[in-house]
C-alpha positions in Angstrom: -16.1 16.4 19.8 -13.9 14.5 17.4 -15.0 14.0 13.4 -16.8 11.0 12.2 -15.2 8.9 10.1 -16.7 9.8 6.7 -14.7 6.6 4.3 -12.4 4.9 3.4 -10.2 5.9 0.3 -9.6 3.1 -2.6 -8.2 3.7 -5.9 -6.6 0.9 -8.1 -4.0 3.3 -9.1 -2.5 3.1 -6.3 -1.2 0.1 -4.7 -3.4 -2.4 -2.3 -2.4 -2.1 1.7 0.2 -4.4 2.7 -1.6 -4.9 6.1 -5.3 -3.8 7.5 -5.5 0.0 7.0 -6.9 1.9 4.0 -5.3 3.6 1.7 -7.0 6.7 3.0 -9.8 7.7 5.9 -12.0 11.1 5.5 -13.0 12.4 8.6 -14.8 15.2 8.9 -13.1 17.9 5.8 -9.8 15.9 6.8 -8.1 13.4 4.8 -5.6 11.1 6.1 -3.3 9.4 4.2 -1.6 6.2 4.8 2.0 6.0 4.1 2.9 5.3 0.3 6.2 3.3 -0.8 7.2 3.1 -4.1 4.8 -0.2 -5.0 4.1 -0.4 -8.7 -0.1 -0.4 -8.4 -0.7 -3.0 -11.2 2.3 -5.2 -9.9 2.8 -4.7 -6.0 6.6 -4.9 -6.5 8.7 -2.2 -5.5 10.1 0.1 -8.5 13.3 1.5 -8.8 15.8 -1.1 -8.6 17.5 0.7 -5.4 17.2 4.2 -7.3 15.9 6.6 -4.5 14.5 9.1 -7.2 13.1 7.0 -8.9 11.1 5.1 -5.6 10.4 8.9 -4.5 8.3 9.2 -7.6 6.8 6.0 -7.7 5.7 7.1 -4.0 4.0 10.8 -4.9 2.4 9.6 -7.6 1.1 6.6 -5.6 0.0 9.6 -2.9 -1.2 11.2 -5.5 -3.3 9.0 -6.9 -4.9 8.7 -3.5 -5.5 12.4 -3.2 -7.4 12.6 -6.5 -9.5 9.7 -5.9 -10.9 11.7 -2.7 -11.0 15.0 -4.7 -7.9 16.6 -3.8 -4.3 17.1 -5.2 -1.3 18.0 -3.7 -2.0 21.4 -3.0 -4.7 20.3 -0.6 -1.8 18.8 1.7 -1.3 20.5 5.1 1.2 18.0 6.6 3.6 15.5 5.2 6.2 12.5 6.9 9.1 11.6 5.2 10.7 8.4 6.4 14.2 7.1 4.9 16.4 4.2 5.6 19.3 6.7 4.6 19.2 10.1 5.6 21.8 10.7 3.3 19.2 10.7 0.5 17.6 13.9 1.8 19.4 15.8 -0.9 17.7 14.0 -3.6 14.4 13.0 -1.5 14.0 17.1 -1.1 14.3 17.8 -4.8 11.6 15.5 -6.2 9.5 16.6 -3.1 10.0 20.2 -4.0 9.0 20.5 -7.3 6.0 18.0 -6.6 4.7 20.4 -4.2 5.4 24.1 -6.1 4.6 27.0 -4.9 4.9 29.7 -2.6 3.4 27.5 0.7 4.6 24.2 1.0 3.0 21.5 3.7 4.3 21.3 7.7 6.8 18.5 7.3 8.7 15.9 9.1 11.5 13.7 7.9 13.2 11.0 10.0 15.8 8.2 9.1 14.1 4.6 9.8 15.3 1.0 10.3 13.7 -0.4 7.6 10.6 0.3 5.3 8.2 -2.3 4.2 9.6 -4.5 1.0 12.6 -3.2 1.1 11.8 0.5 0.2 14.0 3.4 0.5 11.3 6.3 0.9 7.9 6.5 2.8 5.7 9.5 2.5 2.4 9.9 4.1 -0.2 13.1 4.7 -2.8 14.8 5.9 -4.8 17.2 3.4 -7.6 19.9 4.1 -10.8 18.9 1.6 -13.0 22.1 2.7 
């Protein structure tokens, strides 16, 4: 039997979709989290200027900020994708990630080098976090 969906997710402190999905879907005591870039909320532009640390925190507080609107942080998060235009980045990517998730039990990843991003972006991140 598969979960019903539950919601949809919407925070303003995180940006609006740039295409028809939410920003997040509950189903069941699953959240699923639509891939963040590093979109300024109260702008939509992207932040960074090219910077890849700096886009990589514009995206986890962006995730973030969709995690606390459905009453969970980043240690609810069981699963993360990483996509980059330039896997080179990793390095740097990994850092930020790192100390955004601390602790002893970090989330089942995957990262993978992309084409292209939407508006331009260097970094993509998207989960999937336990609420139960």
């Amino acid at each position: 039997m598969s979960p019903t969906v539950q919601n949809s997710i919407e925070t303003e402190l995180a940006p609006s979709p740039v295409g028809p999905y939410n920003q997040a879907i509950v189903a069941g005591d699953w959240l699923y989290c639509s891939g963040q870039i590093a979109l300024d909320p109260s702008t939509g532009e992207i932040v960074g200027g090219g910077n890849i640390e700096e886009e990589t925190h514009q995206v986890l507080n962006n995730l973030l900020a969709v995690l606390n609107e459905a009453g969970a942080n980043a240690t609810n998060v069981i699963r993360t994708t990483i996509y980059l235009v330039n896997l080179n980045d990793f390095n740097k990517v990994n850092k930020i990630y790192s100390d955004f998730f601390e602790g002893s039990i970090f989330p089942a990843r995957a990262c993978v080098q992309v084409a292209a991003l939407p508006k331009g972006g260097l970094v993509e991140i998207d989960c999937v976090a336990w609420l139960g």
